[in-house]
C-alpha positions as CSV (number, residue, x, y, z in Angstrom):
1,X,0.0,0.0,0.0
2,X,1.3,3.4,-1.0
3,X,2.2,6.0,2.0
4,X,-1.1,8.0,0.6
5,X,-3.3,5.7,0.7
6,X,-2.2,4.3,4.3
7,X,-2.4,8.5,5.1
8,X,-6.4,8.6,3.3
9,X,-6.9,5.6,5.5
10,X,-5.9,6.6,8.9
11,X,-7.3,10.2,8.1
12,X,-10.9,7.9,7.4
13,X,-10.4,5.9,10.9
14,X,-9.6,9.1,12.9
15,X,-6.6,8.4,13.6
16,X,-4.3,11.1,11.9
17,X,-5.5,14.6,10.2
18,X,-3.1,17.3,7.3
19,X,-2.1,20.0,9.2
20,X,0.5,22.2,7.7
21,X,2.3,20.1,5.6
22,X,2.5,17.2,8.2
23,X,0.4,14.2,9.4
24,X,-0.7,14.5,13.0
25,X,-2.2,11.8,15.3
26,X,-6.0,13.3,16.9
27,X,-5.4,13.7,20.5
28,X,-6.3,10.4,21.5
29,X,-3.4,8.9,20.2
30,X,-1.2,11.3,20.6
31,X,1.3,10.6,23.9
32,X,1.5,7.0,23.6
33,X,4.8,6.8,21.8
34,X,3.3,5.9,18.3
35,X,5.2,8.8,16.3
36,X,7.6,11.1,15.9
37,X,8.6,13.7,14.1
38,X,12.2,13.5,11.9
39,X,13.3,16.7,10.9
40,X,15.4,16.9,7.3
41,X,17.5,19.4,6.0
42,X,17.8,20.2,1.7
43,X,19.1,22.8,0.2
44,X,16.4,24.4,-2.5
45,X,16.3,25.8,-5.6
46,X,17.9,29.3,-4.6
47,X,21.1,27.5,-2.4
48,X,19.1,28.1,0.6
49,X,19.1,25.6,3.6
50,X,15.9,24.5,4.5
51,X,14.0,22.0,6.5
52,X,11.2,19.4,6.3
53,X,9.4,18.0,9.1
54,X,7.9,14.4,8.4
55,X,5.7,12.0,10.9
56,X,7.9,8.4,11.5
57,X,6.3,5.6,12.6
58,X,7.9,3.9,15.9
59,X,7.3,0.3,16.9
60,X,4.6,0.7,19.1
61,X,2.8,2.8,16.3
62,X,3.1,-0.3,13.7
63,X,1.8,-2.7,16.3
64,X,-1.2,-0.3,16.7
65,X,-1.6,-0.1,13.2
66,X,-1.2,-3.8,12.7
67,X,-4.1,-4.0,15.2
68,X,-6.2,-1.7,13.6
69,X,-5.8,-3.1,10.2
């Protein structure tokens, strides 16, 4: 299954809503160790140093996925 897909579903379920650019978990999953964020640093078109936040998936997050699925 594609990452935006998986995102469509969880979104569906209630587990995750698009906020700003980034997946977050609705407050009754958030806190139980499920995500975190990763930050990454490019440099873009102009030279200038950026950075993008993205939602990772820990352990405990997959097993709670697993069991939702």
């Amino acid at each position: 299954m594609s990452a935006k897909l998986m995102n469509q579903r969880l979104k569906g379920k209630g587990v995750q809503y698009y906020q700003d650019g980034l997946w977050v978990l609705y407050a009754k999953h958030q806190g139980k160790g499920y995500t975190r964020t990763k930050t990454h640093p490019y440099v873009d078109n102009h030279g200038e140093l950026k950075t993008s936040i993205s939602t990772v998936w820990e352990e405990s997050g997959l097993k709670f996925l697993n069991s939702l699925i």
